[in-house]
MARTORTI-804818 format. One record per residue: x, y, z of N, C-alpha, C in turn. Coordinates in steps of 0.2 Angstrom, whole numbers, plus 5000, padded with zeros to 4 digits. Layout:
BEGIN
XYZXYZXYZ...
***
This chain:
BEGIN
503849445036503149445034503049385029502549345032502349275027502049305020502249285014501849295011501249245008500749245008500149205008499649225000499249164998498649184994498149184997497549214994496849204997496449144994496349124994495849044990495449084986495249064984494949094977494749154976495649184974495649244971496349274971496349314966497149334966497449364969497149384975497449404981498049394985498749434984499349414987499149444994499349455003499549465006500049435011500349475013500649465019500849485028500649445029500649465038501249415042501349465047501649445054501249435060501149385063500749395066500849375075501649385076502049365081501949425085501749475088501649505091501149505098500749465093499849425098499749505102499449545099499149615100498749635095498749685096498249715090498349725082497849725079498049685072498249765066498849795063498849845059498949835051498249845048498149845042498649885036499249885032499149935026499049915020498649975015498749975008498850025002499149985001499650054996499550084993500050114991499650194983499650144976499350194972499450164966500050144962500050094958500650084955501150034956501250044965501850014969501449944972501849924979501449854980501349874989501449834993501549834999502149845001503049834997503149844998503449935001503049985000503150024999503150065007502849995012502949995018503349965023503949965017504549915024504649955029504750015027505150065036504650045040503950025040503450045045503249975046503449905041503449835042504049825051504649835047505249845051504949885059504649945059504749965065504049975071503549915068502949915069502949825072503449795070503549735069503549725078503249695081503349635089502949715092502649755089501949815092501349805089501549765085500549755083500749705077500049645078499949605072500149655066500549645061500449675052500249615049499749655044499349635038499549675032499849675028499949695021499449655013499249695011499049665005499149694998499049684993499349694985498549704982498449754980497949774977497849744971497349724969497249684963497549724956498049704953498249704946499049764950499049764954499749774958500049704961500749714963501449684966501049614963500949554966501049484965499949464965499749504967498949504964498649524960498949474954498949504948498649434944498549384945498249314944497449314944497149354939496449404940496149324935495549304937495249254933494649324930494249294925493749364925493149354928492949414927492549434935492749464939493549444941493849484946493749544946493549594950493549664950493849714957494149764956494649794961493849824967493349824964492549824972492649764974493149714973492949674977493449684983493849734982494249714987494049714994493549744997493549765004493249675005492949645001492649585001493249505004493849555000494449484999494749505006494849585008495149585016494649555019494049545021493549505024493749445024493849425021493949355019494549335022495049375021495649355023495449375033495349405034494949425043494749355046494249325039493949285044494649245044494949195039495549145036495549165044496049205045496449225052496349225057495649245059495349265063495449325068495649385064495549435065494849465067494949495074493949515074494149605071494649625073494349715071495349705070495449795067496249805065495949885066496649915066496949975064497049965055496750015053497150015044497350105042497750075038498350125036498150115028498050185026498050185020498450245018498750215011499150295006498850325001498550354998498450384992497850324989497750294984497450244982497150194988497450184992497450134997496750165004496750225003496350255008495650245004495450254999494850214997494550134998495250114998494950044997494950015007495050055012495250045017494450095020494350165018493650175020492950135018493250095011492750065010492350025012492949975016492949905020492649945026492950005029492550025035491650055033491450075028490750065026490550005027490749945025490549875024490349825030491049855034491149805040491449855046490949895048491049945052491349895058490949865060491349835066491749805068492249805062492849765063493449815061493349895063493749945062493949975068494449995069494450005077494750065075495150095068495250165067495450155061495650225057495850225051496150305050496950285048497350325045497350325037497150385036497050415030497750455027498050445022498650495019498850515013498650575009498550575001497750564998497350545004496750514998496050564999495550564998495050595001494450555001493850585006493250555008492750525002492950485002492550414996491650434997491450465003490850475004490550565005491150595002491150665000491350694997491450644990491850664985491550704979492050774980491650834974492250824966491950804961492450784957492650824952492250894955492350944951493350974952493350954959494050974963494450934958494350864954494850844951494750874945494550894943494650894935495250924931495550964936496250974933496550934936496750894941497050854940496950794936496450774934496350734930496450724924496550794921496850814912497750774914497950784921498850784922498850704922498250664924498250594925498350564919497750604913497750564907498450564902498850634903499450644903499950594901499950564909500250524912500050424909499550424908499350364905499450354900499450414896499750394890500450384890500850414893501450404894501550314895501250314899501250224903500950184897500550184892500350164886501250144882501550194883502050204876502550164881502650174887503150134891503150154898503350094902503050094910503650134912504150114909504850174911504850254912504550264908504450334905503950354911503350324912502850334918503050334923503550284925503850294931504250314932504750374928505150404930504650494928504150514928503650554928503350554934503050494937502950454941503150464950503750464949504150464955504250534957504250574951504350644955503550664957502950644953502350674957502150624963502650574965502250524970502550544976503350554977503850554982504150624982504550654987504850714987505350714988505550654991506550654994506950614987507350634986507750574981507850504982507950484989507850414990507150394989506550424992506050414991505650394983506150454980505850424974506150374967506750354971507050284968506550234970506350244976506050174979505450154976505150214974504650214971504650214963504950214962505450204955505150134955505750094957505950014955505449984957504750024960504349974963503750004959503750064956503250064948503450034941503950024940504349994935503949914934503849874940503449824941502849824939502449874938501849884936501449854929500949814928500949794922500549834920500349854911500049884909499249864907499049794907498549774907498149804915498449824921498249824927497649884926498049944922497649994923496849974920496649934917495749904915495549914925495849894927495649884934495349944939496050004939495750064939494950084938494950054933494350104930493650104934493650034937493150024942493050064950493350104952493550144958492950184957492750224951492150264953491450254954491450154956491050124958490950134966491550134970491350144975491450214980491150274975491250334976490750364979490650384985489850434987489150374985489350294986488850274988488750254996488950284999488650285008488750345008487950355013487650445015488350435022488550525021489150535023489050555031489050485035488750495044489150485047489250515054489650525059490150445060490650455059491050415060491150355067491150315068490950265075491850245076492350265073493150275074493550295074494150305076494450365076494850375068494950455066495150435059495750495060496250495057496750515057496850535047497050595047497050625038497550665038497950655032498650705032498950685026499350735025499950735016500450775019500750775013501350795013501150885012501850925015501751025013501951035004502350955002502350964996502050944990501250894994500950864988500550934984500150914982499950954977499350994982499251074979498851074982498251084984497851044979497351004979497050974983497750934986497650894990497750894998498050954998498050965005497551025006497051065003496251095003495751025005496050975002495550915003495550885009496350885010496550855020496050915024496450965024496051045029495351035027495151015022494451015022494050945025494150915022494150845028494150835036494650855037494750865042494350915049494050975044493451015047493150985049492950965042492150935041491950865048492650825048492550765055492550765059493050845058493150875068493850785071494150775066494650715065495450745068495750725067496550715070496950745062497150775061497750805053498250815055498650785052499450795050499650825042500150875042500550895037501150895038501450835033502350805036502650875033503150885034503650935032504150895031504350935023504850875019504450815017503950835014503450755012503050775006503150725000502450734995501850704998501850674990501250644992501150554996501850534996501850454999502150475004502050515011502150545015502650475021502450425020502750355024503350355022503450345015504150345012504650395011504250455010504850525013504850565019504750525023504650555031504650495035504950435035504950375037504850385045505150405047505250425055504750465055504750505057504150565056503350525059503250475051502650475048502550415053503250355058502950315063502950335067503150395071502950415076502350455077502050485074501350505071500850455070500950395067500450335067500450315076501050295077501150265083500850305089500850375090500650415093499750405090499550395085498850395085498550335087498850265085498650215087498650215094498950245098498950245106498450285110
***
């Protein structure tokens, strides 16, 4: 994977683009970067163009001038589309990432050709009553991440991942995470239930893990319903279902791409 900049903006990503087939988008959870899809860089690699990118105030997209704002991302993948001349992609989104991946499909519908969803929920049907307990365990957590990024990320790793490799990986790669980044977050319930929730022009795929929390998967099964969409529940999978189910979760993509 080449790693590249966007021209005016602090946008890290990186593509392979040796394949000359169809173009596969990922963007990652919170906290980690892109690379938290090597298994599926590696095994996706000469079957479909990959695109990875670093969400702003994560991995090396972190070069924020002000003004920069994490609503602009669906703005910076556009941009890097055009750079390249990508007309449409598949994208793959994790947990955080599946927002900013629905979003870009709200904006630029027809340059989506499907979109997997894993850990997130409907940006355009979000009841935020369902988090509110989650959201006391979040505050929890930030404060931890205030007092030190270590502490956060060894907290961190057990709510993210479910395998013990899984959550080392996820470890050394929240350990990275600066603390200035989290100001960035706080823009996200900007782009929340502002597009009316209309029949989907794409195929969508939605799924977690049996061990994420169960919040979260009421939200997949309920999702899911409501699209009349394609769901998976990994066995042996929290909530970054890619990283503790490696195999599993490429044959599932690979099978929905097809």
């Amino acid at each position: 994977m080449k790693e590249l900049y966007l021209d005016n903006s602090p946008i890290a990503y990186y593509i392979d683009d040796t394949a000359g087939k169809d173009w596969l988008v990922f963007v990652h959870a919170a906290f980690v970067d892109h690379r938290m899809f090597q298994k599926q860089f590696e095994y996706f690699a000469g079957k479909y163009n990959l695109l990875a990118i670093d969400i702003l105030g994560h991995g090396n997209s972190i070069k924020a001038k002000r003004g920069d704002s994490i609503e602009n991302m669906s703005n910076w993948i556009n941009q890097i589309f055009e750079k390249h001349h990508i007309p449409r992609a598949h994208f793959v989104g994790v947990s955080l990432g599946t927002v900013f991946i629905q979003d870009f499909a709200n904006k630029y519908l027809d340059k989506v050709i499907s979109l997997a969803c894993f850990g997130g929920y409907d940006i355009d049907n979000f009841d935020p009553k369902k988090q509110q307990g989650n959201s006391k365990e979040q505050m929890k957590m930030m404060l931890k991440a205030m007092f030190s990024i270590k502490w956060f990320a060894k907290a961190n790793k057990k709510i993210s991942a479910y395998t013990t490799e899984a959550q080392e990986e996820f470890y050394k790669l929240n350990l990275q995470f600066k603390k200035k980044s989290f100001i960035y977050l706080a823009k996200l319930k900007n782009l929340i239930n502002k597009f009316p929730n209309k029949q989907r022009q794409y195929k969508l795929l939605v799924g977690c893990g049996e061990h994420d929390l169960p919040m979260e998967i009421d939200i997949v099964n309920e999702w899911a319903e409501r699209e009349h969409c394609a769901k998976v529940i990994f066995q042996g999978a929290g909530h970054c279902v890619n990283m503790d189910t490696p195999k599993e979760f490429n044959a599932c993509l690979e099978k929905f791409l097809g």
